[in-house]
C-alpha positions as CSV (number, residue, x, y, z in Angstrom):
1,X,-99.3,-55.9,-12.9
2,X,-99.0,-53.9,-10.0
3,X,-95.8,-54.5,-7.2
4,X,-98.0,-56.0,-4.4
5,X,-98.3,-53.5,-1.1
6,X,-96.0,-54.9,1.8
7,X,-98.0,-53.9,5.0
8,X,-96.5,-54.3,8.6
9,X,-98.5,-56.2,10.9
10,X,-99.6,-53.4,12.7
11,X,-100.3,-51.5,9.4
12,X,-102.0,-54.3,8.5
13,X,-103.8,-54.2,12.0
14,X,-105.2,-50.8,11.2
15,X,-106.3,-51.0,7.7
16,X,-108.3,-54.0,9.1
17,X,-110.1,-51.7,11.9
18,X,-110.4,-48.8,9.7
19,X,-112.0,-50.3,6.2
20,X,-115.4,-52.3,6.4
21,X,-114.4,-54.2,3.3
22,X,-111.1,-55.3,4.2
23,X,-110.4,-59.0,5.0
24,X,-107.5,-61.0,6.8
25,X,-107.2,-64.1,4.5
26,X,-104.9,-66.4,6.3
27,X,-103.4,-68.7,3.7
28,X,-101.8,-71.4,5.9
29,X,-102.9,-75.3,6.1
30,X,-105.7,-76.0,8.7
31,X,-102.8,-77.4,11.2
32,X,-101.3,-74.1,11.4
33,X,-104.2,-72.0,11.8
34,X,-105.7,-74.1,14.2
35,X,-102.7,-73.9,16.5
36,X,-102.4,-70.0,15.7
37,X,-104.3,-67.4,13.9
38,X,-105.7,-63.8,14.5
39,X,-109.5,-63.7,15.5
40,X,-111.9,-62.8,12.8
41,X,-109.4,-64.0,9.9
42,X,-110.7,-66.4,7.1
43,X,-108.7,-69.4,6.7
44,X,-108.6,-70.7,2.8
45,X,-105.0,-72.5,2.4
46,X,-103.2,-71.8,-0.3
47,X,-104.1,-75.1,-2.2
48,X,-107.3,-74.9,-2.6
49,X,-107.6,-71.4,-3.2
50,X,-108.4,-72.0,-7.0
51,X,-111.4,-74.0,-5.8
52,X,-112.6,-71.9,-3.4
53,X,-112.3,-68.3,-5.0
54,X,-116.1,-67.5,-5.3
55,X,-115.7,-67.3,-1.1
56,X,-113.8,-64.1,-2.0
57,X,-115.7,-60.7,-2.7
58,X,-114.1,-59.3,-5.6
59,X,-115.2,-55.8,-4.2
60,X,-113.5,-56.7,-0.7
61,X,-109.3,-55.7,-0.1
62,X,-107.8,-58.6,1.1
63,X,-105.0,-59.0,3.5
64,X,-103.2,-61.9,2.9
65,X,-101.0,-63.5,5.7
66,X,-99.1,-66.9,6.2
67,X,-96.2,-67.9,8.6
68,X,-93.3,-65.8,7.5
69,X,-94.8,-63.6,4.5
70,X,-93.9,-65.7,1.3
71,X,-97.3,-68.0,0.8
72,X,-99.2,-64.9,1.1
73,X,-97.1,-63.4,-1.2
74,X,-97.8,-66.0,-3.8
75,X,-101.1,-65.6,-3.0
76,X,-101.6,-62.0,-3.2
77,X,-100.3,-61.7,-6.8
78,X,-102.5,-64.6,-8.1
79,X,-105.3,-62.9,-6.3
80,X,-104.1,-59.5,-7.8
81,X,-103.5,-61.1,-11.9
82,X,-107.3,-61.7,-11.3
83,X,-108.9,-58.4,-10.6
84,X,-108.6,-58.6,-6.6
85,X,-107.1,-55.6,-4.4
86,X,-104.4,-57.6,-2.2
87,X,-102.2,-56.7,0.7
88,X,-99.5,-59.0,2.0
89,X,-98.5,-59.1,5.5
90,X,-94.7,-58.9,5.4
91,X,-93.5,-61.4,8.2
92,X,-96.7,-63.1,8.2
93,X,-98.0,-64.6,11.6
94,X,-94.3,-64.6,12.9
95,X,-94.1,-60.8,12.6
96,X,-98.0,-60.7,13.7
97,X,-96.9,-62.6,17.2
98,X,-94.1,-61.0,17.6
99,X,-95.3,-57.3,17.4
100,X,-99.1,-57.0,17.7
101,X,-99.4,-59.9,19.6
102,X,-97.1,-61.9,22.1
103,X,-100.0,-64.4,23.2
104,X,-100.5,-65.8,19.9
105,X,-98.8,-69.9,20.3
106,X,-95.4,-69.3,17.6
107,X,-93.8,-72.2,15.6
């Protein structure tokens, strides 16, 4: 298996704007995204996942973020041991908030 890319959040920012197929998947419990998320992300926490995997398009590169960077890492290389192109957002929503973003509500 492949090491999983670490992007910044503003790498991360500009894959997202630049690829058609690329996808924020935001991995975090409901209570989390609902108090902060980046517009135009899809929220599947990281517990249901395994039930929820045929809302993913294998064909899609996903960009997977949490709150500091280690769910999403999880994530990514689950996604990745079964066929799926993954990014992980190091620093997660933190690092998102604290350098694309300033008005995104931190905890």
């Amino acid at each position: 298996m492949a090491n999983i890319p670490q992007l910044t959040p503003a790498e991360a920012r500009d894959l997202l704007a630049s690829r058609k197929d690329a996808v924020l998947l935001d991995v975090r419990e409901q209570w989390e995204y609902d108090y902060s998320h980046v517009d135009g992300s899809v929220l599947i926490p990281m517990g249901e996942l395994p039930g929820r995997l045929a809302e993913l398009n294998q064909n899609d590169t996903l960009v997977v973020l949490c709150h500091h960077g280690n769910r999403s890492q999880q994530v990514a290389m689950w996604l990745q041991s079964r066929g799926y192109t993954v990014n992980n957002v190091m620093g997660g929503i933190q690092a998102w908030a604290d350098t694309i973003d300033p008005d995104l509500p931190q905890y």
